[in-house]
Backbone bond lengths (Angstrom), bond angles and torsions (degrees), N, CA, C in turn:
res aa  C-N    CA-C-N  psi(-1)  N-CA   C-N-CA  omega(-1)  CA-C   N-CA-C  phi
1 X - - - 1.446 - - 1.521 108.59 -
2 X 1.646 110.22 141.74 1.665 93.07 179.95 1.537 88.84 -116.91
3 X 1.903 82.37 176.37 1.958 99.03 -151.28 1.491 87.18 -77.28
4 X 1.614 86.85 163.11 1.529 100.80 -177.20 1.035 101.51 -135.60
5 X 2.053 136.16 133.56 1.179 118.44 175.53 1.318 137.63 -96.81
6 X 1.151 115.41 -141.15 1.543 109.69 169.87 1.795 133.68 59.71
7 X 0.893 108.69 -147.41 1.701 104.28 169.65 1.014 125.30 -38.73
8 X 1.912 112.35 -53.43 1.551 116.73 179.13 1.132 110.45 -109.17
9 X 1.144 126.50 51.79 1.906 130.34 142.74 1.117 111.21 -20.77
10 X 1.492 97.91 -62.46 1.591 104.63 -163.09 1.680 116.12 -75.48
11 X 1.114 119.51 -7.61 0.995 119.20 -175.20 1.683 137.51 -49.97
12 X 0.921 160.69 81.98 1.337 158.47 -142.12 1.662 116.83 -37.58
13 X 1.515 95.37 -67.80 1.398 113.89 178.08 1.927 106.90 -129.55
14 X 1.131 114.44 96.70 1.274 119.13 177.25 1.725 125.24 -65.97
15 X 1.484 105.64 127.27 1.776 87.80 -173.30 1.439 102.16 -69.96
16 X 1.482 95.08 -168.37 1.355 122.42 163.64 1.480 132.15 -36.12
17 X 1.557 93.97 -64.02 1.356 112.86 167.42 1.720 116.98 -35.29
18 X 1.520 92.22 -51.95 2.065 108.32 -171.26 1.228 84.20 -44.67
19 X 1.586 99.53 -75.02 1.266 118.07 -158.13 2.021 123.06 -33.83
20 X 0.771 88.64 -46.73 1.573 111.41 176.20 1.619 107.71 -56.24
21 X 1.349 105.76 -47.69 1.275 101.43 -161.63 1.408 109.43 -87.39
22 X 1.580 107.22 -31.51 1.819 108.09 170.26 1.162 98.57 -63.41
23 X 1.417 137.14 -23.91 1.549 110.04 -179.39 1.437 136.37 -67.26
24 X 1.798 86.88 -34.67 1.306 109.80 166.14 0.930 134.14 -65.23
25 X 1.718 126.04 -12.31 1.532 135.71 -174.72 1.398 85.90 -104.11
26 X 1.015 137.68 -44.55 1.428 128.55 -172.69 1.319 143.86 -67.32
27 X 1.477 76.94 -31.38 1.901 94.90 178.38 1.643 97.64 -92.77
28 X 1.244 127.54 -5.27 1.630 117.12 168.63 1.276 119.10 -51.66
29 X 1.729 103.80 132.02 1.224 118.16 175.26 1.818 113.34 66.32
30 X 1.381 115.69 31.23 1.271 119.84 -164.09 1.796 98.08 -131.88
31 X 1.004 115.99 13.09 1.357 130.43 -178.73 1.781 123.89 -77.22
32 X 0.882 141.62 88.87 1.586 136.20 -156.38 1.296 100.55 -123.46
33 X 1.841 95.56 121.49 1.667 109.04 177.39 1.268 112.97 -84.41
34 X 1.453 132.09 167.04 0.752 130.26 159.31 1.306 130.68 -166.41
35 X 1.050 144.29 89.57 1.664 166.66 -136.33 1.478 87.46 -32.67
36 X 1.811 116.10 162.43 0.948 100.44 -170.50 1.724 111.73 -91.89
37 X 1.172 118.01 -1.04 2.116 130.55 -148.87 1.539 62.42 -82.94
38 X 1.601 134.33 -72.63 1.497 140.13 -177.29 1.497 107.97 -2.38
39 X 1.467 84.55 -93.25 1.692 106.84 176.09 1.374 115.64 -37.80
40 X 1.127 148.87 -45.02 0.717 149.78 171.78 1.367 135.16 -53.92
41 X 1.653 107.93 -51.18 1.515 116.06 -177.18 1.905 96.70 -92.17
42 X 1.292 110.83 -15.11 1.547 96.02 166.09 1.754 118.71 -83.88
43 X 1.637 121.71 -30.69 1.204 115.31 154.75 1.264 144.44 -97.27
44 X 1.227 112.37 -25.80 1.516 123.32 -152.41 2.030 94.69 -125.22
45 X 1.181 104.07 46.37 1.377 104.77 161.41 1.289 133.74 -50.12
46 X 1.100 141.15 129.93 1.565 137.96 -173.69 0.977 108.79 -70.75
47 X 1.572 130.02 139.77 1.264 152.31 -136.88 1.642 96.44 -135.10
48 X 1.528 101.95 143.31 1.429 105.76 -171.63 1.831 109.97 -77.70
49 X 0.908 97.60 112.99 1.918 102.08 179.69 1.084 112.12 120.58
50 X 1.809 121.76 -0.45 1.660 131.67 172.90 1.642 109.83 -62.59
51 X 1.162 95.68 134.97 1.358 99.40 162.86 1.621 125.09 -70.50
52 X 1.225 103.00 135.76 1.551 110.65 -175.52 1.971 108.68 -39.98
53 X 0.930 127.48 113.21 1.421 109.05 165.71 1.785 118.00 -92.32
54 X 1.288 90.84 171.43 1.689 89.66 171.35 1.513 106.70 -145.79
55 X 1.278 105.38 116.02 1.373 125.10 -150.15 1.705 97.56 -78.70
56 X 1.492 117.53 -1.83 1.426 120.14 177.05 1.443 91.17 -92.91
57 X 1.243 157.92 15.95 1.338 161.16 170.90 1.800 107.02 -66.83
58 X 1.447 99.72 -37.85 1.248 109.59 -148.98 1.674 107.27 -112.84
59 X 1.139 95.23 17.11 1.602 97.78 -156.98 1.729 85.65 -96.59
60 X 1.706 99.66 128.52 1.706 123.27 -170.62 1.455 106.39 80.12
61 X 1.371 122.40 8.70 1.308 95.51 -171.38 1.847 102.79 -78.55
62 X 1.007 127.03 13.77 1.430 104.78 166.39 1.954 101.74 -130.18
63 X 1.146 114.10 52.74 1.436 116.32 -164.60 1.523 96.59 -97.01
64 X 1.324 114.55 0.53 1.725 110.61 -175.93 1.818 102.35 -108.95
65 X 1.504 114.13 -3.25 1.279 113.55 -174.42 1.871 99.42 -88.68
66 X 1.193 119.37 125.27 1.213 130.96 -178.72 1.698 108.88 -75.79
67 X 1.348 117.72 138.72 1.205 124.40 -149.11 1.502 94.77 -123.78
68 X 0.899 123.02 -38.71 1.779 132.39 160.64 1.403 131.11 -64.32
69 X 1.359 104.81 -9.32 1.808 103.28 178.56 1.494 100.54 -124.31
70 X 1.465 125.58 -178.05 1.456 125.38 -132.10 1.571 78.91 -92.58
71 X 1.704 96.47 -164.80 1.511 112.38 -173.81 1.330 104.98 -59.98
72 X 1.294 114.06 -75.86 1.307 125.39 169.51 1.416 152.22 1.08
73 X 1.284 93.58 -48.06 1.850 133.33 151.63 1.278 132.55 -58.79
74 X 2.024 101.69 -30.22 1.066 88.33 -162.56 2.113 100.57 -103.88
75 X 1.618 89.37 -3.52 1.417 85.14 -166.17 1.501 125.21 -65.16
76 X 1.869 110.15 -19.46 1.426 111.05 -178.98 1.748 122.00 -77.51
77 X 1.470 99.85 3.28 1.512 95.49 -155.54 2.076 74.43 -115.08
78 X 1.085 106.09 -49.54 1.874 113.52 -179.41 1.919 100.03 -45.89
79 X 1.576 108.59 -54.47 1.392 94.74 -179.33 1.833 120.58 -76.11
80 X 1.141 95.70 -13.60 1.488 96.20 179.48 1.865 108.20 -76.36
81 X 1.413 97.98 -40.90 1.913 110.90 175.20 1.712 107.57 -53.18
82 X 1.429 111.03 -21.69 1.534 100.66 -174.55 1.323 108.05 -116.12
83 X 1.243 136.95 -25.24 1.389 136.24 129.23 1.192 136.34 14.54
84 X 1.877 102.68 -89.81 1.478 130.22 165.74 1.462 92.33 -64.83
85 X 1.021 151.09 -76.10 1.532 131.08 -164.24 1.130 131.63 -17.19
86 X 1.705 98.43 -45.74 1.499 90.79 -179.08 1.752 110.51 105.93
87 X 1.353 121.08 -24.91 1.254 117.41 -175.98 1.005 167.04 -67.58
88 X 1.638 106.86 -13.91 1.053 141.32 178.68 1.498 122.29 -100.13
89 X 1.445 107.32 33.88 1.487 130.95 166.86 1.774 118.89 20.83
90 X 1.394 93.54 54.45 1.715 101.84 174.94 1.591 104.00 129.12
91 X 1.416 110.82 -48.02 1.246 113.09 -169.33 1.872 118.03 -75.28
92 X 0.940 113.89 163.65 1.401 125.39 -179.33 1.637 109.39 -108.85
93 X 1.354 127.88 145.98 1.468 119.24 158.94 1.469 94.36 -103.50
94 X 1.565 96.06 174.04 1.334 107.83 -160.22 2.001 98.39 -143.59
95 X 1.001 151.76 178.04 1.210 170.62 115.29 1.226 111.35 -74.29
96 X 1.659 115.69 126.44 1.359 102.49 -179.01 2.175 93.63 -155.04
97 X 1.614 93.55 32.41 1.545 92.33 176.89 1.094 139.75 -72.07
98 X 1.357 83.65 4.14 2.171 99.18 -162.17 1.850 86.57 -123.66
99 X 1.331 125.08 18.75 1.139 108.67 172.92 1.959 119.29 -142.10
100 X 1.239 104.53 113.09 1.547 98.32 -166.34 1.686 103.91 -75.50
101 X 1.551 102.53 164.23 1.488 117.79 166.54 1.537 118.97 -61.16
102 X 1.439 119.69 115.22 1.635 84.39 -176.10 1.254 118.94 -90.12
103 X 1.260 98.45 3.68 1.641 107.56 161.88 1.250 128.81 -65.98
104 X 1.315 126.89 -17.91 1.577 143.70 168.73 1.601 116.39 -78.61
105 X 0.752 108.08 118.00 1.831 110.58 -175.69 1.459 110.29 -93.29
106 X 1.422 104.36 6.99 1.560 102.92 152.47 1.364 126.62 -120.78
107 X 1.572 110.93 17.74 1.326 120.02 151.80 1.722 112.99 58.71
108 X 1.450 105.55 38.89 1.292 138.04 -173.65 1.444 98.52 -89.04
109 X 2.059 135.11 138.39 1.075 124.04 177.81 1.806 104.06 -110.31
110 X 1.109 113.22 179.66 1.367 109.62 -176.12 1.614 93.45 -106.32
111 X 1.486 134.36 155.55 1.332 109.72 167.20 1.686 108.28 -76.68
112 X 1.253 123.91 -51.80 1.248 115.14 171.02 1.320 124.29 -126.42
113 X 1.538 137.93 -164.15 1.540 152.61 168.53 1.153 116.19 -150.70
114 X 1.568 101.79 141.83 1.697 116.74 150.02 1.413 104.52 -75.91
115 X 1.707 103.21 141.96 1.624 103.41 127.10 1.694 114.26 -155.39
């Protein structure tokens, strides 16, 4: 179990809720942008035997995901945008926010999955 602070330190087994909310105090102000050419050439380096991409391939592909309404809203139109793409070379995404692990005993959901 990892520590949890604040009010319920002491707590044995912390719900969801705790859980949620230490994340949220914790991860404040811990957020780091970073352009994407950045991101990219610091993680996602091209690999010898990659296929050439063309990064104009992709341009709008999430122009139907609404950027003004809550999470929730945006996930059916975001998983459908990567779907139809085509991109994920075999795999499927999935939505799975409205459904917890029942293997988790804190009844925590994932927002989405591959499989």
């Amino acid at each position: 179990m990892r520590p949890v602070s604040g009010a319920y330190s002491a707590a044995q087994v912390p719900g969801a809720k705790t859980l949620r909310r230490e994340l949220r105090e914790t991860m404040l102000h811990k957020l780091v942008c970073l352009p994407y050419e950045d991101w990219m050439d610091a993680f996602l380096q091209p690999q010898p035997g990659d296929a050439p991409i063309d990064d104009n391939a992709f341009q709008g592909l999430f122009d139907s995901v609404p950027l003004t309404k809550g999470e929730t809203e945006m996930y059916d139109p975001f998983v459908k945008a990567v779907n139809e793409a085509g991109i994920l070379e075999g795999f499927v995404l999935a939505k799975t926010y409205s459904k917890a692990d029942p293997t988790d005993k804190d009844g925590l959901k994932a927002d989405g999955g591959m499989g």
